[in-house]
gemmi code that builds the backbone of each chain (N, CA, C; Angstrom):
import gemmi

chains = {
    "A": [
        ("UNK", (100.909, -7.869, -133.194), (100.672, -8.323, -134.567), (99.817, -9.592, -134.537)),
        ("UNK", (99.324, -9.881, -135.397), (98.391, -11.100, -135.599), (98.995, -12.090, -136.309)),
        ("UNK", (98.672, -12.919, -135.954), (99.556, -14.971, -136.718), (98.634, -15.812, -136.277)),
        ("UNK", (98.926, -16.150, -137.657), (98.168, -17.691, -137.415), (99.077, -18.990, -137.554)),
        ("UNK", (98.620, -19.891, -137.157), (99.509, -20.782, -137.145), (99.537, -22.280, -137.634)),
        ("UNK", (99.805, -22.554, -138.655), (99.650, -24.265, -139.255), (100.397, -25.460, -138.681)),
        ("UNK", (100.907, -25.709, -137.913), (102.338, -26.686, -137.583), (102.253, -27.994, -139.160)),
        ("UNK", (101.188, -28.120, -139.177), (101.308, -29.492, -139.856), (100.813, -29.503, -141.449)),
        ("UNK", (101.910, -29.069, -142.118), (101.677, -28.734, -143.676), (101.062, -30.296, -144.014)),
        ("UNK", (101.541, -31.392, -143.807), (100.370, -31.741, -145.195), (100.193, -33.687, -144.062)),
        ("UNK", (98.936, -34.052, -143.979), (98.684, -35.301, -143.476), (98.205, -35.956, -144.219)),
        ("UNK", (98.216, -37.266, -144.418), (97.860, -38.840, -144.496), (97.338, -39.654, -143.534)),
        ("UNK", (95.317, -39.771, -144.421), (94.822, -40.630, -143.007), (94.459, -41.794, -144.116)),
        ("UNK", (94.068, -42.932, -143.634), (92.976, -43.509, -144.348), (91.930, -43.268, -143.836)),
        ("UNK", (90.913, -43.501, -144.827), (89.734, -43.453, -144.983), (88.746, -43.613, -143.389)),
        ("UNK", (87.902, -43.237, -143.094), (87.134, -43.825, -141.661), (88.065, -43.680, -140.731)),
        ("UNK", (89.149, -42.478, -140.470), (89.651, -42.296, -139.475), (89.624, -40.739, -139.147)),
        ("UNK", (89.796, -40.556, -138.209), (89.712, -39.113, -137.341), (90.946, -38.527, -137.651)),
        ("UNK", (90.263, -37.138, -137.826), (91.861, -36.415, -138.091), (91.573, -35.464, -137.645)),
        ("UNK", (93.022, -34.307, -136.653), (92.381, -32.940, -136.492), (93.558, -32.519, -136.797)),
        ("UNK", (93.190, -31.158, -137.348), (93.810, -30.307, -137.747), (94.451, -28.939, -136.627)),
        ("UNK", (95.177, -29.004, -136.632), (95.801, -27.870, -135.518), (96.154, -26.460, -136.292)),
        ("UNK", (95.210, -25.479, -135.149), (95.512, -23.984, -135.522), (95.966, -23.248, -134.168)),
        ("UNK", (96.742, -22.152, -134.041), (97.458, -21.537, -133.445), (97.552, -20.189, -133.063)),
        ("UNK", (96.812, -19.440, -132.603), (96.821, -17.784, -133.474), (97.467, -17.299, -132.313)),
        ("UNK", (97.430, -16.052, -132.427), (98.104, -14.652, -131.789), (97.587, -13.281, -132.365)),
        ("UNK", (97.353, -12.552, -131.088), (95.826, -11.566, -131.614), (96.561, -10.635, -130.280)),
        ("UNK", (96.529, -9.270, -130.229), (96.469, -8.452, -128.644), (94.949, -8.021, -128.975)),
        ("UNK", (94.215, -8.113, -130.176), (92.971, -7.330, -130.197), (91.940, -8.162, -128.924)),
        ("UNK", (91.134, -7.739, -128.655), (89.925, -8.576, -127.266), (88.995, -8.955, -127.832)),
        ("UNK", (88.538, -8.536, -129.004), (87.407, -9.202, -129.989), (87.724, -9.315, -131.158)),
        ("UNK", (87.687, -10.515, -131.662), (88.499, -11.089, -133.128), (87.631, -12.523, -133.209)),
        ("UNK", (87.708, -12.683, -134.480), (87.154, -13.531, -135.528), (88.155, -14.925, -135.760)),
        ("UNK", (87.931, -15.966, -135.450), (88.207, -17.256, -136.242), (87.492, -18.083, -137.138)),
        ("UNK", (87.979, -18.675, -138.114), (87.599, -18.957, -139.179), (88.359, -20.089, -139.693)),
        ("UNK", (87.659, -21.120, -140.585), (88.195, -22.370, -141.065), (87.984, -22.170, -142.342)),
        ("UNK", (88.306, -22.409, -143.425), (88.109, -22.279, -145.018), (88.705, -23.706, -145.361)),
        ("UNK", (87.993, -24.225, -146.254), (88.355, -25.707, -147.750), (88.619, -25.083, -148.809)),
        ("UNK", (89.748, -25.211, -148.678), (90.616, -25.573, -150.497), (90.018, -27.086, -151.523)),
        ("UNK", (88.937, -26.947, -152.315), (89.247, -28.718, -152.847), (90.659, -28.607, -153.993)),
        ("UNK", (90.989, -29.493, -154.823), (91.345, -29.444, -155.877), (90.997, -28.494, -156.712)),
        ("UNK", (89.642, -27.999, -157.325), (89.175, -26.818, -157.828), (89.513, -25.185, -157.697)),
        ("UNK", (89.890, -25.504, -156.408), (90.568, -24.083, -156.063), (89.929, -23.599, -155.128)),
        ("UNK", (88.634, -23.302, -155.393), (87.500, -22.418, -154.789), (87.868, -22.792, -152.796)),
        ("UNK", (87.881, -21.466, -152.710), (87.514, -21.128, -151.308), (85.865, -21.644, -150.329)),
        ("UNK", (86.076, -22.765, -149.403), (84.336, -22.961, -148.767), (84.705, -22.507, -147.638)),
        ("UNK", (83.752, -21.398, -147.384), (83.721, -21.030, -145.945), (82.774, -22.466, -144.600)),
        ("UNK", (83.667, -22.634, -143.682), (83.542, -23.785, -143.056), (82.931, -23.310, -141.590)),
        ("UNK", (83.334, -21.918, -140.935), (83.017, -21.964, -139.735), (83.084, -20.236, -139.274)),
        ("UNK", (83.321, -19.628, -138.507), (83.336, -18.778, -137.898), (82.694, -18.769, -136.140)),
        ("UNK", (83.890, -18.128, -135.415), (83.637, -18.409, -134.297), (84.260, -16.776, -133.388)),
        ("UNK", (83.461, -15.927, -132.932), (83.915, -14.560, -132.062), (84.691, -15.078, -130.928)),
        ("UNK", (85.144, -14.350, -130.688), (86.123, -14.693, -128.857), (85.759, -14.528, -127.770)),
        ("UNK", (84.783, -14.254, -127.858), (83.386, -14.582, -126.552), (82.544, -15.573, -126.681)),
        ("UNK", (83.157, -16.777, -127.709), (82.279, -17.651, -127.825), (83.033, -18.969, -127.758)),
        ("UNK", (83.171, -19.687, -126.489), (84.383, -21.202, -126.446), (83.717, -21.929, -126.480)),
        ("UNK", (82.339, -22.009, -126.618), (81.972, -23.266, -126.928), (82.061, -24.188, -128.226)),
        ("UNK", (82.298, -25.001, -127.902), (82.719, -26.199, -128.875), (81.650, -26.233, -129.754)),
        ("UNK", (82.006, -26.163, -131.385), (80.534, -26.870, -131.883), (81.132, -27.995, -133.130)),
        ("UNK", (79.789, -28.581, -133.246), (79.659, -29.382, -134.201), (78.332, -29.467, -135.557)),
        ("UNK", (79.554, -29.832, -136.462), (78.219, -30.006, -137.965), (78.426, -30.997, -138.398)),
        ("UNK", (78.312, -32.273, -138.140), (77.804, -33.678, -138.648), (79.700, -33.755, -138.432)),
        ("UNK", (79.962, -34.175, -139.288), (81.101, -34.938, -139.202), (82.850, -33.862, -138.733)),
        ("UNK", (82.074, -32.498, -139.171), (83.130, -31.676, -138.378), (82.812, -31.308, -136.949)),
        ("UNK", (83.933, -30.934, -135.790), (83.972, -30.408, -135.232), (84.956, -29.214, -134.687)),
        ("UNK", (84.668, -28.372, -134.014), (86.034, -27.515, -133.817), (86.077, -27.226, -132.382)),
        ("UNK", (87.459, -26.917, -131.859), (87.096, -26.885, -130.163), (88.465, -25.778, -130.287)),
        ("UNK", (87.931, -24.830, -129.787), (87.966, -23.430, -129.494), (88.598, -22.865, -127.678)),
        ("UNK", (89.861, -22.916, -127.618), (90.609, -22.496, -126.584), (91.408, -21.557, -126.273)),
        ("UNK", (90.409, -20.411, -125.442), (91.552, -19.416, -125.616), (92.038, -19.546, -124.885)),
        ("UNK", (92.882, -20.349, -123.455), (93.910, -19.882, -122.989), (94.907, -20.460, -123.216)),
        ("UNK", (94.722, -21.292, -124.441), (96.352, -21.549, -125.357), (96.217, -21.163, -126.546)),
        ("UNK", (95.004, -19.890, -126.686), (95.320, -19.566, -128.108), (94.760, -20.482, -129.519)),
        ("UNK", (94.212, -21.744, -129.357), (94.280, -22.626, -130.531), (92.576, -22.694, -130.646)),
        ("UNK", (92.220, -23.378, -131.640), (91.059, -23.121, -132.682), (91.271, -24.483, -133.307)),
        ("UNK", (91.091, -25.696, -132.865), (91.423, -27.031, -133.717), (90.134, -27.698, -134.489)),
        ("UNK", (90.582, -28.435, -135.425), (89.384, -28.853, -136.444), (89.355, -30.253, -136.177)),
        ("UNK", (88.411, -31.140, -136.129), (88.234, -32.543, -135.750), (87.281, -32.709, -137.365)),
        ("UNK", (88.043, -33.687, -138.067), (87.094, -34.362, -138.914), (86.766, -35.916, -138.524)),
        ("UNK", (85.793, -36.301, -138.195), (85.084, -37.846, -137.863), (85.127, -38.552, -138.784)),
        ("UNK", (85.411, -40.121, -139.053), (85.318, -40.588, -140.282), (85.195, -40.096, -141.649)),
        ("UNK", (86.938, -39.576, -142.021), (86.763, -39.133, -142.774), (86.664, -39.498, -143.622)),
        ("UNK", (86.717, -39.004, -144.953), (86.128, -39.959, -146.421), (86.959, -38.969, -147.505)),
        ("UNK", (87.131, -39.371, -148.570), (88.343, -39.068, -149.932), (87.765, -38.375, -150.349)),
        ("UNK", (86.301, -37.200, -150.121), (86.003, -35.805, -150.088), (86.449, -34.888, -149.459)),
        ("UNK", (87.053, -35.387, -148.221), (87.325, -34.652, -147.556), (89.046, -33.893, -147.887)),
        ("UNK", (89.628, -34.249, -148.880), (91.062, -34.422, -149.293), (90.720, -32.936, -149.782)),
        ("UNK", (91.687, -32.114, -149.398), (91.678, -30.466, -149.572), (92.703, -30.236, -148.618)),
        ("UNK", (93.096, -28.428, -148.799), (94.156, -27.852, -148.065), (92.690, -27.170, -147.164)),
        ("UNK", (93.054, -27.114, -145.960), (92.152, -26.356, -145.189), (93.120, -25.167, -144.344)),
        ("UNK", (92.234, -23.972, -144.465), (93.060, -23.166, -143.932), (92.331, -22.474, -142.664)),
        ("UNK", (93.016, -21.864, -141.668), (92.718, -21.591, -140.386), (92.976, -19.778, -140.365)),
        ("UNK", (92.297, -19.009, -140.294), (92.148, -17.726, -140.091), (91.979, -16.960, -139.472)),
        ("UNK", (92.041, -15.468, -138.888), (91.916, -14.479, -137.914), (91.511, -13.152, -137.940)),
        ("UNK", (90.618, -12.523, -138.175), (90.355, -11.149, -138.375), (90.027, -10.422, -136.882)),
        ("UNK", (89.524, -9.475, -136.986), (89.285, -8.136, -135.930), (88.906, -7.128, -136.619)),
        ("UNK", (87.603, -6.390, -135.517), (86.736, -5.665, -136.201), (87.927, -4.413, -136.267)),
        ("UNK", (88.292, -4.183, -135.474), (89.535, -2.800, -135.123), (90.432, -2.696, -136.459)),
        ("UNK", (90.852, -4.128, -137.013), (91.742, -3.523, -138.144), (90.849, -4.219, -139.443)),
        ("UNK", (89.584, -3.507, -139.359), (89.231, -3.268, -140.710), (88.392, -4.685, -141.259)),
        ("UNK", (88.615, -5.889, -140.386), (88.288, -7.440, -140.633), (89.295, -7.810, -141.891)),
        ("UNK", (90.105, -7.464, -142.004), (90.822, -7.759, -142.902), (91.564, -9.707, -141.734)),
        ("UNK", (91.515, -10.608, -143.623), (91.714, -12.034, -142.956), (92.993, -12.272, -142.681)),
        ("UNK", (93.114, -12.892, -141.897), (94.794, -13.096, -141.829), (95.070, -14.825, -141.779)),
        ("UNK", (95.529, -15.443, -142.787), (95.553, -16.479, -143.413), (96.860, -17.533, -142.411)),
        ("UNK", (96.342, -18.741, -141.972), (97.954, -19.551, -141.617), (97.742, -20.056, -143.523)),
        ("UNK", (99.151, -20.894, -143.268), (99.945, -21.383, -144.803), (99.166, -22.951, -145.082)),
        ("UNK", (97.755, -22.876, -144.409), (97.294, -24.272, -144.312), (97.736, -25.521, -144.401)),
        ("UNK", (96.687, -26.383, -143.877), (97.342, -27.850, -143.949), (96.813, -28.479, -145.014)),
        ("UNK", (97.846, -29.363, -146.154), (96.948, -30.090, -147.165), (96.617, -32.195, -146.770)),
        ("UNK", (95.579, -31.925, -146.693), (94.907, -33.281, -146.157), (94.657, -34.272, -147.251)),
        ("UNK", (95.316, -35.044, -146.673), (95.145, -36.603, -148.331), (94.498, -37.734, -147.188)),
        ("UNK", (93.212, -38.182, -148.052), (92.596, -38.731, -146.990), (92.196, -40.247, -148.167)),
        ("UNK", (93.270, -40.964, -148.159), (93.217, -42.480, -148.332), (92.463, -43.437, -148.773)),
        ("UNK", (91.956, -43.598, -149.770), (90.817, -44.834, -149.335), (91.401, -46.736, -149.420)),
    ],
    "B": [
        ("UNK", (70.148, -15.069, -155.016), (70.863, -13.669, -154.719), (72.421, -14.221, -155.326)),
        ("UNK", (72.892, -14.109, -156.395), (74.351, -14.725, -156.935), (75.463, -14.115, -155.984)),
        ("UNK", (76.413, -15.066, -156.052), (77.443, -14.794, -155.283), (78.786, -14.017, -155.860)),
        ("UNK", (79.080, -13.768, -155.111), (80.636, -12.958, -155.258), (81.099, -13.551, -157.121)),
        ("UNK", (81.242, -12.418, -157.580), (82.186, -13.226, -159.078), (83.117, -12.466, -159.403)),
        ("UNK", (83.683, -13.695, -160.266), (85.241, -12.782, -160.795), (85.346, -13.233, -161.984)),
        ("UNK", (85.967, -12.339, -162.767), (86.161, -13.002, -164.291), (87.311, -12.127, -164.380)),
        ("UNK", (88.338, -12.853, -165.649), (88.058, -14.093, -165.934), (88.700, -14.976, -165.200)),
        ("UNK", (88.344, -16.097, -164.364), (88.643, -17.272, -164.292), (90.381, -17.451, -164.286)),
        ("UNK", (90.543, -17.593, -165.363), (91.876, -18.027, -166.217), (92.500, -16.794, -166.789)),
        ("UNK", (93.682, -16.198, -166.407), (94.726, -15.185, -167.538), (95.704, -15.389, -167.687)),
        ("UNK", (95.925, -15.365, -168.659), (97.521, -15.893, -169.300), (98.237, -14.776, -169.760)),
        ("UNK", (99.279, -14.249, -169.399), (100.138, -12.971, -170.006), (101.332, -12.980, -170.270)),
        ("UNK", (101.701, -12.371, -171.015), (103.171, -12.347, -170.952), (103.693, -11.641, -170.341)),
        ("UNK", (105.127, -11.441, -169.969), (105.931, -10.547, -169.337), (105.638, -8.840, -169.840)),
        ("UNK", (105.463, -8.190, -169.236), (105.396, -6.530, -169.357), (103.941, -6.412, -169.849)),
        ("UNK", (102.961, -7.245, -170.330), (101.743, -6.978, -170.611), (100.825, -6.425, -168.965)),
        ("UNK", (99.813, -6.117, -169.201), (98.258, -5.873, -167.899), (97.863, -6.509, -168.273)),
        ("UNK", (97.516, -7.183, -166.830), (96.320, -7.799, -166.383), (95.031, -7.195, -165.441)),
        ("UNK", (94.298, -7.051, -165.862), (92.927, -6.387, -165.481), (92.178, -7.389, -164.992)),
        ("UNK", (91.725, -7.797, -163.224), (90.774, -8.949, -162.405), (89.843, -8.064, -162.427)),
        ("UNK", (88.330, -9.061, -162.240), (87.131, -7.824, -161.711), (86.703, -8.498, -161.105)),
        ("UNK", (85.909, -8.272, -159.993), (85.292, -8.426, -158.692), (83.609, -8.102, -159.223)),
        ("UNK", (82.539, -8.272, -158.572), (81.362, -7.651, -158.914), (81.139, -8.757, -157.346)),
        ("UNK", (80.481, -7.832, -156.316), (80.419, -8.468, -154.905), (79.085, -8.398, -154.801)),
        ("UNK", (78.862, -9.177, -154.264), (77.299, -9.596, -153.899), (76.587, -8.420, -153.341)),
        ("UNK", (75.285, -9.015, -154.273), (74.116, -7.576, -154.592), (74.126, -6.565, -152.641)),
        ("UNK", (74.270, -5.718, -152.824), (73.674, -5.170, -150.798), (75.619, -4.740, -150.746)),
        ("UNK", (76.555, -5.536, -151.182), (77.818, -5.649, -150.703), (78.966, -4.305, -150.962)),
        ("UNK", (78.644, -3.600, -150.270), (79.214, -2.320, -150.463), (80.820, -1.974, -150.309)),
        ("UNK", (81.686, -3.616, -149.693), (83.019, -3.548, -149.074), (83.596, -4.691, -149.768)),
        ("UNK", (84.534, -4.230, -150.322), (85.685, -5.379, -151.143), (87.096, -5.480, -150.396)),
        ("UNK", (87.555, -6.761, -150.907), (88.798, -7.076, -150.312), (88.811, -7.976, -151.054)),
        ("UNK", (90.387, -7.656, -151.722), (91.581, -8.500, -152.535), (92.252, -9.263, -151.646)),
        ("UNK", (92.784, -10.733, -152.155), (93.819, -11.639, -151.572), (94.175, -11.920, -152.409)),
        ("UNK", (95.888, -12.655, -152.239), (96.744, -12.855, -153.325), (96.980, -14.459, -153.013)),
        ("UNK", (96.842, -15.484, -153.690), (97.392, -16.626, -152.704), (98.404, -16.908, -153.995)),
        ("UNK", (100.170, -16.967, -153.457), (100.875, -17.726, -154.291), (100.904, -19.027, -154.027)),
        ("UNK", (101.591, -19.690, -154.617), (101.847, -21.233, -155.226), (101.747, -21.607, -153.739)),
        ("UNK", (101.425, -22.447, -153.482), (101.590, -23.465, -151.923), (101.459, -22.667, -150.885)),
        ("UNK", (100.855, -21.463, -150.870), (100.912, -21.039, -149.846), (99.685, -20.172, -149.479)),
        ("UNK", (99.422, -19.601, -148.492), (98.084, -18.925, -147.832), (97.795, -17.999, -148.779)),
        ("UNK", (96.280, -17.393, -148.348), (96.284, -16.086, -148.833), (96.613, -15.030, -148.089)),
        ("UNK", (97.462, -13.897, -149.036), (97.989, -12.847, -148.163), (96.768, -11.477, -148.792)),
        ("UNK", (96.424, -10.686, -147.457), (95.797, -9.560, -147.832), (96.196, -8.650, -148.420)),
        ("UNK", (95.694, -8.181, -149.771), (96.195, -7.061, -150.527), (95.485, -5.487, -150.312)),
        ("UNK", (94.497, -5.198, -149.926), (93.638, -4.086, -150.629), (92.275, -4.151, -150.435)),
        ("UNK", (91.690, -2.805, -149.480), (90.188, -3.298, -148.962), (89.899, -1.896, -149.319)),
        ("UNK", (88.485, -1.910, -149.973), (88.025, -0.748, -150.488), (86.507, -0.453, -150.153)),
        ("UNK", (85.458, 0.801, -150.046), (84.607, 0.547, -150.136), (84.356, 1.451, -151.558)),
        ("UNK", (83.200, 1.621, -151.940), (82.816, 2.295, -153.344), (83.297, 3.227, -153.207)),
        ("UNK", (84.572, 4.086, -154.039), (85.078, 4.898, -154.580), (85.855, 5.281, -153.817)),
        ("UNK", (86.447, 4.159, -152.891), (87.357, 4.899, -151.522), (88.141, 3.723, -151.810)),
        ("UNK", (89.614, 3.625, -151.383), (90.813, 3.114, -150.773), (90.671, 2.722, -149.345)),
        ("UNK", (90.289, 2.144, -148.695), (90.524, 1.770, -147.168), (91.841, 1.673, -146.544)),
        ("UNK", (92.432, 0.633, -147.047), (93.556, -0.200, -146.713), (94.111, -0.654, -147.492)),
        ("UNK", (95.896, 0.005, -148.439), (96.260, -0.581, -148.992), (97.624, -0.934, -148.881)),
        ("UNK", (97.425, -1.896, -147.755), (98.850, -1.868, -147.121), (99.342, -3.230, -147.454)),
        ("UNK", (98.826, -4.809, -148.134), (98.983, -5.516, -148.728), (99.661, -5.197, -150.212)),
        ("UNK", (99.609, -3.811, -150.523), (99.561, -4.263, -151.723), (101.008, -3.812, -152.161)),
        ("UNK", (101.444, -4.604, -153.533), (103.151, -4.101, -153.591), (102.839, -2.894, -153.718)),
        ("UNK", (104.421, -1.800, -153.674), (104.464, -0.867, -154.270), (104.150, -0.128, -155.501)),
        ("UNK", (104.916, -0.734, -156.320), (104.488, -0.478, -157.755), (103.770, -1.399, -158.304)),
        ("UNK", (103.510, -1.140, -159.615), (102.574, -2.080, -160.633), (101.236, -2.708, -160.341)),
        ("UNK", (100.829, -2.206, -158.910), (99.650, -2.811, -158.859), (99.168, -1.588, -158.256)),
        ("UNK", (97.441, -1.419, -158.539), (96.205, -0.825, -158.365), (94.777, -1.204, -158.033)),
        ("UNK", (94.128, -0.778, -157.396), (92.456, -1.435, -157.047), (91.904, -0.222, -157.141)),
        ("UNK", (90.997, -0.413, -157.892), (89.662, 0.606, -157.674), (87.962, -0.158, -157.482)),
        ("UNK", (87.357, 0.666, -157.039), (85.930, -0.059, -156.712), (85.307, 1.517, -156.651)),
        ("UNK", (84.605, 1.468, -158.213), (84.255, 2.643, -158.685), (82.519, 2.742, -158.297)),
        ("UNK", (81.826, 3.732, -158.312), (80.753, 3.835, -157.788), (79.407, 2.973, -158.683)),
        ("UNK", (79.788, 2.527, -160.106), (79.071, 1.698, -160.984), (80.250, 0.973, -161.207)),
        ("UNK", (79.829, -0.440, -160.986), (80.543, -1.317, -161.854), (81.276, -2.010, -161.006)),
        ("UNK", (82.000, -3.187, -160.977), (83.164, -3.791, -160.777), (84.067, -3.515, -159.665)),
        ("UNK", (84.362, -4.403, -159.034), (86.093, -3.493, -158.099), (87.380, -4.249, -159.593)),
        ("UNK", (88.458, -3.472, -160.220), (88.982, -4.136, -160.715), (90.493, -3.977, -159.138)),
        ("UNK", (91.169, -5.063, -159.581), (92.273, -5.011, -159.456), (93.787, -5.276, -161.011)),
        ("UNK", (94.173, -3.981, -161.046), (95.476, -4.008, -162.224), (97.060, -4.253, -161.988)),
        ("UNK", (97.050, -5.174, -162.446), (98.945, -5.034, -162.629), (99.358, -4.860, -164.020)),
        ("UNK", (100.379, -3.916, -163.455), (101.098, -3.275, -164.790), (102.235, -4.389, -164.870)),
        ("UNK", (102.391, -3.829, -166.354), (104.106, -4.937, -166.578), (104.317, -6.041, -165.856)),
        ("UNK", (103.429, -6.690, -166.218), (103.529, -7.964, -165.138), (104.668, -9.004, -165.155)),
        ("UNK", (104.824, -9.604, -164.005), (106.638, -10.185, -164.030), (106.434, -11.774, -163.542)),
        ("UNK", (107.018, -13.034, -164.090), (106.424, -14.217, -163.777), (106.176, -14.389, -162.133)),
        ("UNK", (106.900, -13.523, -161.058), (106.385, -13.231, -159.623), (104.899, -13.427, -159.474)),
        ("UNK", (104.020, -12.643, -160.548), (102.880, -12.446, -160.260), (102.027, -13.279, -160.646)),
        ("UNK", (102.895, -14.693, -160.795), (101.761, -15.253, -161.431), (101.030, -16.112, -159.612)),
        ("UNK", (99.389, -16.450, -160.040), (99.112, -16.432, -158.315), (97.749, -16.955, -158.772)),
        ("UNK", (96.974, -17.262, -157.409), (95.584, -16.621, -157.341), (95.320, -15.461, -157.144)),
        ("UNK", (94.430, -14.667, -157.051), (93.667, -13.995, -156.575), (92.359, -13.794, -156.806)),
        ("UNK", (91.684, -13.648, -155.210), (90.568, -14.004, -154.491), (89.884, -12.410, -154.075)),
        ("UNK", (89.022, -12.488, -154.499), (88.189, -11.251, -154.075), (87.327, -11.576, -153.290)),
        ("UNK", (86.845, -11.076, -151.797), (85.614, -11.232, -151.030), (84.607, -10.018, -151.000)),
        ("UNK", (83.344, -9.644, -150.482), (82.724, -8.782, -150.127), (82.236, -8.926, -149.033)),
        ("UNK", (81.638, -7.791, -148.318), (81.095, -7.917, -146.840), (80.117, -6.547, -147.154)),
        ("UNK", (78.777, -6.847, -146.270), (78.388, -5.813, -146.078), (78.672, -4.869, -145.127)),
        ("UNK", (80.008, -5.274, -144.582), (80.032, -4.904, -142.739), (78.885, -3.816, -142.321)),
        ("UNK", (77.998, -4.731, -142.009), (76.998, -3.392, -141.617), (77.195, -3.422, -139.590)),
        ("UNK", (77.530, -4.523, -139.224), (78.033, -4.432, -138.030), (78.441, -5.325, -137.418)),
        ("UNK", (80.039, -5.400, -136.314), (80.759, -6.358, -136.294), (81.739, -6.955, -137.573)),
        ("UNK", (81.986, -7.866, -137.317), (83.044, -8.170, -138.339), (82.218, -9.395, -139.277)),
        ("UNK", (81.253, -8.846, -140.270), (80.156, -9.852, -141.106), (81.333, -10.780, -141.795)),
        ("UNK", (80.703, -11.908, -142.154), (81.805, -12.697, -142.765), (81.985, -12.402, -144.286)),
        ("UNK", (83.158, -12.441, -144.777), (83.176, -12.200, -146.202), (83.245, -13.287, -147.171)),
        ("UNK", (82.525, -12.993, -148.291), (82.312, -14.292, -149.210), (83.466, -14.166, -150.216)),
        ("UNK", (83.398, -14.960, -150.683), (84.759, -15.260, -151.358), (84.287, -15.519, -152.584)),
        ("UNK", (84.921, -14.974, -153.668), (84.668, -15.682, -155.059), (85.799, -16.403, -155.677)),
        ("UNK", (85.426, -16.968, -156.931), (86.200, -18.291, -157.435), (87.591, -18.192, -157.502)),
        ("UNK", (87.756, -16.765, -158.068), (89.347, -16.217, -157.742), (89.536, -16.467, -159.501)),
        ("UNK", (90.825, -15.741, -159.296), (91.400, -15.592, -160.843), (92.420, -16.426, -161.020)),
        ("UNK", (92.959, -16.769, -161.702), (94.150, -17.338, -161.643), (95.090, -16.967, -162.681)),
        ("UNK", (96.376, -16.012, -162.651), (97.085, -15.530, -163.148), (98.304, -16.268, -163.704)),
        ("UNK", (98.293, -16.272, -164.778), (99.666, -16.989, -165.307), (100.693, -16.712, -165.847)),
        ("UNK", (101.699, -15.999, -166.002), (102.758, -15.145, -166.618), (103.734, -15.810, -167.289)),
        ("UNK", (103.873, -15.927, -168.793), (104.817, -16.400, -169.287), (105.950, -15.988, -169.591)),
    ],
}
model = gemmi.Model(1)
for chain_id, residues in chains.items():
    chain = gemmi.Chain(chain_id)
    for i, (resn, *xyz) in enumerate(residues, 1):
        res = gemmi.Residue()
        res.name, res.seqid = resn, gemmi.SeqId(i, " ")
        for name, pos in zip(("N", "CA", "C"), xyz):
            atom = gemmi.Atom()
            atom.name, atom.element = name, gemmi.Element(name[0])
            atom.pos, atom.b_iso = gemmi.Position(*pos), 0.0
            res.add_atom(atom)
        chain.add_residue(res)
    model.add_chain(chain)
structure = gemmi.Structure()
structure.add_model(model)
structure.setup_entities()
């Protein structure tokens, strides 16, 4: 079965500090999909990342980063100086082409980021 | 090229009334998929369709609820007799999956309210 995993429902940073977000999954499929999504206040869903399982390299987009490990399974989010835009639930995800790409959602983390 | 939409936005119902969501997935986007996100929590997968087919409807409750994604027009998703349970988001994506697992876009989502 597939899971994803949130440990840390909801953090408090101030402002200009680093925060990462921890994800967790569980997959038997060999090629599968990870994925980061932003909740703001508004509601709306932002697609943030996507990453295949033949792909561990670490990347970065300005102030995010994500570092991608499969032999513990985890998919973690690094935000760099963050800033009181950044305050949203972010959620961590899992699909596979085999069952259809259908998403499989953790219960995200909601981030309050201080100023 | 407009993105994924849903209308309306906002529904307010009462107990035992329908509610009728519509989807209209980005122009090329031949593959829909429903999510349900309740109160504080993830989105759970409901219902993946392509034009005039059922794929996968193993998200979805038993009774009172339906998806179609008819060959003109709309994917709707319906609940019958709706019960304050149902009150939620829901998030419609599209994909073209033309190969691999394409990422799916997400629209604004509905937001259901049951009085």
């Amino acid at each position: 079965a597939q899971k994803v995993t949130q440990a840390q429902t909801e953090i408090s940073v101030v402002e200009k500090e680093d925060v990462t977000l921890d994800c967790v999954y569980e997959t038997r499929d060999t090629t599968y999909y990870l994925f980061w999504y932003k909740q703001p206040p508004s509601g709306e869903l932002v697609f943030l990342i996507r990453r295949n399982s033949f792909d561990e390299q670490n990347e970065i987009s300005g102030r995010y980063s994500w570092n991608f490990q499969k032999s513990t399974s985890s998919f973690n989010f690094t935000i760099t100086a963050s800033q009181v835009v950044d305050s949203a639930v972010y959620f961590c995800a899992l699909s596979a082409e085999d069952r259809d790409d259908k998403i499989i959602f953790g219960k995200g983390t909601r981030l309050h980021i201080l100023p | 090229n407009a993105g994924v939409m849903q209308n309306p936005r906002h529904l307010v119902r009462r107990r035992g009334q329908e509610a009728r969501l519509r989807c209209s997935p980005m122009k090329g986007h031949s593959h829909v998929y429903w999510y349900r996100q309740l109160p504080e929590e993830g989105l759970k997968f409901m219902v993946y369709l392509q034009k005039e087919n059922i794929i996968d409807e193993s998200g979805m409750p038993k009774e009172r609820f339906s998806a179609e994604f008819p060959k003109e027009g709309p994917s709707i998703l319906r609940i019958q007799q709706v019960v304050r349970g149902d009150s939620a988001a829901y998030f419609c994506a599209s994909s073209p999956r033309v190969s691999g697992a394409d990422t799916q876009y997400f629209g604004p989502g509905t937001r259901l309210t049951v009085l």
